[in-house]
C-alpha positions in Angstrom: 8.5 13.5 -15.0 6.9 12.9 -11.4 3.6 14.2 -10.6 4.3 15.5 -7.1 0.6 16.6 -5.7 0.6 18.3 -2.5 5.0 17.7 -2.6 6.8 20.6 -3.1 5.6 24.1 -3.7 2.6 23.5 -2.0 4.1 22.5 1.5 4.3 24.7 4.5 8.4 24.8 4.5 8.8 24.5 0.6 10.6 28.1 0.7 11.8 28.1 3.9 13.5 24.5 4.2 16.8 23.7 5.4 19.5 23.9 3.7 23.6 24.5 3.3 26.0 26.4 4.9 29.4 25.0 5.7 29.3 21.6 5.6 30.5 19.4 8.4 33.9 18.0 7.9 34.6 15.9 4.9 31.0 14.7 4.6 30.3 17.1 1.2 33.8 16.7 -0.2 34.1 15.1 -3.8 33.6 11.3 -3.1 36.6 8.8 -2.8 37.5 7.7 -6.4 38.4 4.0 -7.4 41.5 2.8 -5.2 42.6 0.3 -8.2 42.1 1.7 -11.9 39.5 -0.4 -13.2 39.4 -2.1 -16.8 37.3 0.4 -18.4 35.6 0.6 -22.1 35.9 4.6 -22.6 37.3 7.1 -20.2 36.3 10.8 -19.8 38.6 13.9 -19.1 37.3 17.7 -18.7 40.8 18.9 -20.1 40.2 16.5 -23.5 43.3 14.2 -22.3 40.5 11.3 -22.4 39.3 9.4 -25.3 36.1 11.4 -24.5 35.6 15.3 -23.8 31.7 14.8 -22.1 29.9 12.0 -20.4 27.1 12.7 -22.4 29.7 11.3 -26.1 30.5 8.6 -23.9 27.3 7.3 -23.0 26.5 7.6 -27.3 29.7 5.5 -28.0 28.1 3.0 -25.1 25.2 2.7 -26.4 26.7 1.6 -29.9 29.3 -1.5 -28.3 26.1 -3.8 -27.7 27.7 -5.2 -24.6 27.7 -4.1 -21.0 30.4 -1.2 -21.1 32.4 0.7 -18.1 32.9 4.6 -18.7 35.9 5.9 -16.6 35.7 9.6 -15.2 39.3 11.3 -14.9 38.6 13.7 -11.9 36.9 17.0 -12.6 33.9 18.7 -12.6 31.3 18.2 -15.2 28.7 20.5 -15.5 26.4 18.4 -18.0 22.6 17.3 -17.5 22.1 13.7 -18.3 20.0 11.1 -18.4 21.6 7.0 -18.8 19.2 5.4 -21.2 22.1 2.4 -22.1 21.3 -0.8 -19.5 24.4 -2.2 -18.1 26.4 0.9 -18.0 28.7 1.9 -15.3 30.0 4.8 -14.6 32.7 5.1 -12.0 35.6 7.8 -10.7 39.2 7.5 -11.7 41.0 8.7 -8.2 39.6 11.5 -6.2 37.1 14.5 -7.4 35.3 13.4 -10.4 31.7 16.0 -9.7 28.9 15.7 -12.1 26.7 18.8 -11.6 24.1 21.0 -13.2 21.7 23.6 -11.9 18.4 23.2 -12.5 15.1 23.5 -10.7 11.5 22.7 -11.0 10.4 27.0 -10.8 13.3 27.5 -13.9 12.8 27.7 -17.4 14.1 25.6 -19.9 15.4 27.2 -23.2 12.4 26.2 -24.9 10.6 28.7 -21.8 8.6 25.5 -20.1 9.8 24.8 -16.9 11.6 22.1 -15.7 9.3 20.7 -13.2 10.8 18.8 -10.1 11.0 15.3 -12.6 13.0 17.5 -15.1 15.8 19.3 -12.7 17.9 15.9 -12.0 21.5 16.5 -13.0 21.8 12.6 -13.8 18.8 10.7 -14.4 18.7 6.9 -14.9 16.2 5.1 -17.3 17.4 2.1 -18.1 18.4 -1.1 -15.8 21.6 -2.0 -14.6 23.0 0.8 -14.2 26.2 1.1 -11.4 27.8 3.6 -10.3 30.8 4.3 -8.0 33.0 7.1 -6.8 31.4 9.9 -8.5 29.8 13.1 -6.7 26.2 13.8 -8.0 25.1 17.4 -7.5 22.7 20.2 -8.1 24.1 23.0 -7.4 21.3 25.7 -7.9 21.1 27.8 -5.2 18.8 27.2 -2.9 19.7 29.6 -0.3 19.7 32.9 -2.3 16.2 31.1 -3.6 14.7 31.1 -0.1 15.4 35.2 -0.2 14.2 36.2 -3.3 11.8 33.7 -4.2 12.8 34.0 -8.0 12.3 30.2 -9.3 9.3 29.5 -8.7 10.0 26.0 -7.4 13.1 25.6 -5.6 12.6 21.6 -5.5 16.2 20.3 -7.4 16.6 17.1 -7.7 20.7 15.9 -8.3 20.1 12.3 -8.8 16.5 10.5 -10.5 16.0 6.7 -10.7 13.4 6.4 -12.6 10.2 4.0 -13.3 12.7 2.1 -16.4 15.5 1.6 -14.4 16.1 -1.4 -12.3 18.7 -3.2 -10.3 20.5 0.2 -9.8 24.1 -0.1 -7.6 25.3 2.9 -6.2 28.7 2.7 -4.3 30.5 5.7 -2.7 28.8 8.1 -4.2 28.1 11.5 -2.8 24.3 12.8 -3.6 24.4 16.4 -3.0 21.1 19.0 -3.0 18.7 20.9 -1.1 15.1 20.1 -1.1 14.3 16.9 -3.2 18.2 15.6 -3.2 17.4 11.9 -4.2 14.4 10.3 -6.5 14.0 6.1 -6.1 11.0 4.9 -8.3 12.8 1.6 -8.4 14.9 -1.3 -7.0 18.2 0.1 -5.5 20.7 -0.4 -3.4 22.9 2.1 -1.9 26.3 1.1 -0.3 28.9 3.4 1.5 27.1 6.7 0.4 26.7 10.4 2.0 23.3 11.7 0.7 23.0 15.2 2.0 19.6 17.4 2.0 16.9 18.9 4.2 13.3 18.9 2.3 12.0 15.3 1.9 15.7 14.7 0.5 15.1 10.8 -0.1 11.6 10.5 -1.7 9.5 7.8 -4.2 8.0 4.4 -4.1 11.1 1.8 -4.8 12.1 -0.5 -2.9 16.0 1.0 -2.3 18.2 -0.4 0.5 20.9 1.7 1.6 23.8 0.5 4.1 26.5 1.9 5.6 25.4 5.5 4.6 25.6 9.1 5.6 22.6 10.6 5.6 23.2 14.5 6.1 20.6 17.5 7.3 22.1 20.5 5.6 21.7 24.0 7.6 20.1 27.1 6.5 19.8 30.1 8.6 17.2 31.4 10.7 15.2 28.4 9.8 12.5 27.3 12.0 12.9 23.4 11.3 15.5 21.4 9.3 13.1 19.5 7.2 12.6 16.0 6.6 14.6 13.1 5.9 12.3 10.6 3.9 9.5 10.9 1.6 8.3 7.5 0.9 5.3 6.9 -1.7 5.2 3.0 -1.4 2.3 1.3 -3.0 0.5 -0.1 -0.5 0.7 -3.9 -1.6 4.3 -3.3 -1.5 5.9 -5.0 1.2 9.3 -3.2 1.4 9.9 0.7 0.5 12.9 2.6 2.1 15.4 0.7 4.3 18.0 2.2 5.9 20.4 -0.4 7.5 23.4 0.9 9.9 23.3 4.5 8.8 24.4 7.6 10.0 22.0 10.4 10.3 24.4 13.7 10.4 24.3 16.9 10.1 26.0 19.9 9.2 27.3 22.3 12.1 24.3 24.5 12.4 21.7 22.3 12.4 19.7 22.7 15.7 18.9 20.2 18.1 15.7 18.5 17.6 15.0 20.1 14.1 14.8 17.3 11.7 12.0 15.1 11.1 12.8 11.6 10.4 9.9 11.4 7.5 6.7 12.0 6.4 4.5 9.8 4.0 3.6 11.0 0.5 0.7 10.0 -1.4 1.7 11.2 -4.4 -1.1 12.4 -7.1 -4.0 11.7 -4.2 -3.1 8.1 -5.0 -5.1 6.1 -2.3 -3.4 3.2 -3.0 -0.3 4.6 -1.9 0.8 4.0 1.3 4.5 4.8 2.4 7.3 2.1 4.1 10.5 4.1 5.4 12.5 2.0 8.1 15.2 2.7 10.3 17.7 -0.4 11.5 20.7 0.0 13.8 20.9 3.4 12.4 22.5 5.9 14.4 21.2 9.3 15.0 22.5 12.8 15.9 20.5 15.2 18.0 19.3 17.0 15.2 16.3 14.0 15.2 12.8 15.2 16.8 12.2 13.5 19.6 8.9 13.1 18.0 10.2 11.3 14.8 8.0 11.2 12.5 5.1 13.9 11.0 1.8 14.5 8.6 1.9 15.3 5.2 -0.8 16.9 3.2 -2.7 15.4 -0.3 -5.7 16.3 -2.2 -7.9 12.7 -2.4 -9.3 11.7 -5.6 -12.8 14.0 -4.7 -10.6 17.1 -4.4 -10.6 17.1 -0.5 -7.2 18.2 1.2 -6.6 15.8 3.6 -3.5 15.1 5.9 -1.6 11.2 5.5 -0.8 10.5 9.3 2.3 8.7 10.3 0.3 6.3 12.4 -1.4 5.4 8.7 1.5 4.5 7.0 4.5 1.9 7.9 7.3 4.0 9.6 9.3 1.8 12.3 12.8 2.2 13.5 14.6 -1.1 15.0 17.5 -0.5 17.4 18.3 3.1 17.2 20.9 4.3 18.6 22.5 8.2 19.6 21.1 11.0 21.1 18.6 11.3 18.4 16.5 7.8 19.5 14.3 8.0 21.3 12.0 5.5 23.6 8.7 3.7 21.7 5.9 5.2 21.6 2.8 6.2 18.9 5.5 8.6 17.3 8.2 6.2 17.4 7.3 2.8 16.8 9.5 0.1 17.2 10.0 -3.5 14.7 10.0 -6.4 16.6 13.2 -8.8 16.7 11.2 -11.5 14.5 9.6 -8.3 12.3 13.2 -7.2 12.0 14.6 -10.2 10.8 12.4 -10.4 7.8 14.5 -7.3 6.3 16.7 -9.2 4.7 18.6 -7.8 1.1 17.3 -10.8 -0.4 13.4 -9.9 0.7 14.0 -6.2 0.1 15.7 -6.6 -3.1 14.1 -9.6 -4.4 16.3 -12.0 -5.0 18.5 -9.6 -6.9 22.5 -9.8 -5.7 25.1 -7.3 -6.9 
């Protein structure tokens, strides 16, 4: 479970974010299966016509081959809450429409009447290393609009996919990530490939090192609001050289989503952690006009002394390197710009470490 400090509940658009009406052509449909049937290990049907009736049997027979194993999901929804403790599992969509979903979120109660905190709400969580997966939708589908009226949870934070601090070397390929506030968690090394992550509220967030390329990154609409949130969340360690990298990415929206609304980012010092010091860049991304022209904003944390202080963007490392669209926007203190040598030291290998797919 995360320890979010002044991340969530406590932020000035925690109820009132931005979030999902209709979404924008295809960009929140079920995610593109597997063209060509893979070999697979066990396969998964929600009408019992697989060897398995849940993912959650599967990933138990997984965990007793001793190999790396390959779980095939028939298309269907799945309304299960899991967490992949097995390394080397994969997990990937046969055809078109395989959903894994759930509903939880941080303000809701569990059945033993704790609640799930933002840590506990994922729909899938990963915990071990090596985990893939492809052509699956991941969603939380609590709802987050009706939340913003009544104010009922308690803590609408709802997290649909977690990578947590015992994973590593995660692959995600063509996946759709779908939520509200607090869509994605990376704690560790990931790369993303051909995604659509949708979201408004600090929708990417945590301290890996995660590349992502060739992805749609999507604000999500909610009406009447005054902003449309923020796109990363980044708690980098501050000796860490790489955090979030987003290479030739589409920043999106849903139709509704007012000009200038959206905030690239803010850094998070998660806990008061002064050692925390957040890395999000931009490269050859292009961005809607939903993108302040400003780019980037504050973000609040208590310090280890119990003073509230503000984390400034001009603190932490936030840079963009050839923008493009009407959302970019010329250099300056709010929008500062790699050089082509700083550029070139983004590199999967550097951001990765060495690790290839």
């Amino acid at each position: 479970m995360m320890a979010r400090g002044d991340h969530g509940t406590g932020n000035r658009y925690s109820r009132r974010a931005i979030l999902a009406a209709g979404p924008i052509l295809p960009l929140l449909a079920p995610c593109r299966g597997i063209a060509s049937s893979p070999r697979v290990d066990i396969t998964v049907s929600p009408d019992d016509t697989g060897v398995q009736a849940s993912i959650a049997k599967a990933l138990e027979r997984a965990s007793l081959l001793g190999r790396p194993a390959t779980i095939g999901l028939k298309p269907g929804v799945y309304r299960e809450k899991l967490t992949i403790a097995v390394p080397d599992v994969t997990l990937v969509g046969l055809g078109r429409g395989a959903v894994i979903v759930y509903g939880a979120a941080a303000g809701l109660r569990r059945p033993d009447g704790s609640t799930w905190g933002t840590g506990g709400s994922a729909t899938l969580t990963i915990e071990a290393s090596g985990v893939t997966l492809a052509g699956l939708t991941i969603r939380n589908d609590f709802d987050y609009i009706d939340d913003l009226k009544t104010h009922a949870s308690g803590g609408g934070q709802a997290v649909a996919l977690s990578i947590g601090r015992r994973a590593d070397r995660t692959l995600i390929e063509r996946c759709a990530i779908e939520g509200y506030q607090d869509t994605l968690y990376v704690a560790t090394r990931s790369l993303f490939r051909r995604c659509r992550i949708a979201g408004g509220v600090d929708f990417i967030f945590g301290g890996a090192a995660a590349l992502f390329q060739h992805c749609d990154i999507v604000t999500r609409f909610v009406p009447d609001a005054p902003e449309s949130g923020f796109v990363a969340a980044p708690s980098t360690l501050a000796d860490q050289q790489y955090g979030f990298v987003f290479d030739r990415c589409h920043l999106a929206r849903e139709r509704g989503v007012p000009d200038g609304s959206t905030w690239l980012g803010r850094p998070w010092r998660a806990g008061g952690n002064m050692a925390i010091l957040g890395s999000t860049v931009f490269l050859r991304c292009r961005l809607d006009a939903h993108i302040k022209r400003e780019g980037w904003t504050a973000m609040g944390f208590t310090d280890p002394s119990g003073i509230k202080r503000m984390l400034q963007p001009s603190q932490a490392r936030l840079f963009e390197w050839k923008s493009s669209g009407p959302g970019a926007a010329p250099p300056g203190p709010g929008r500062r710009r790699l050089s082509d040598a700083e550029a070139g030291t983004y590199t999967s290998d550097a951001i990765l470490q060495g690790w290839v797919p």
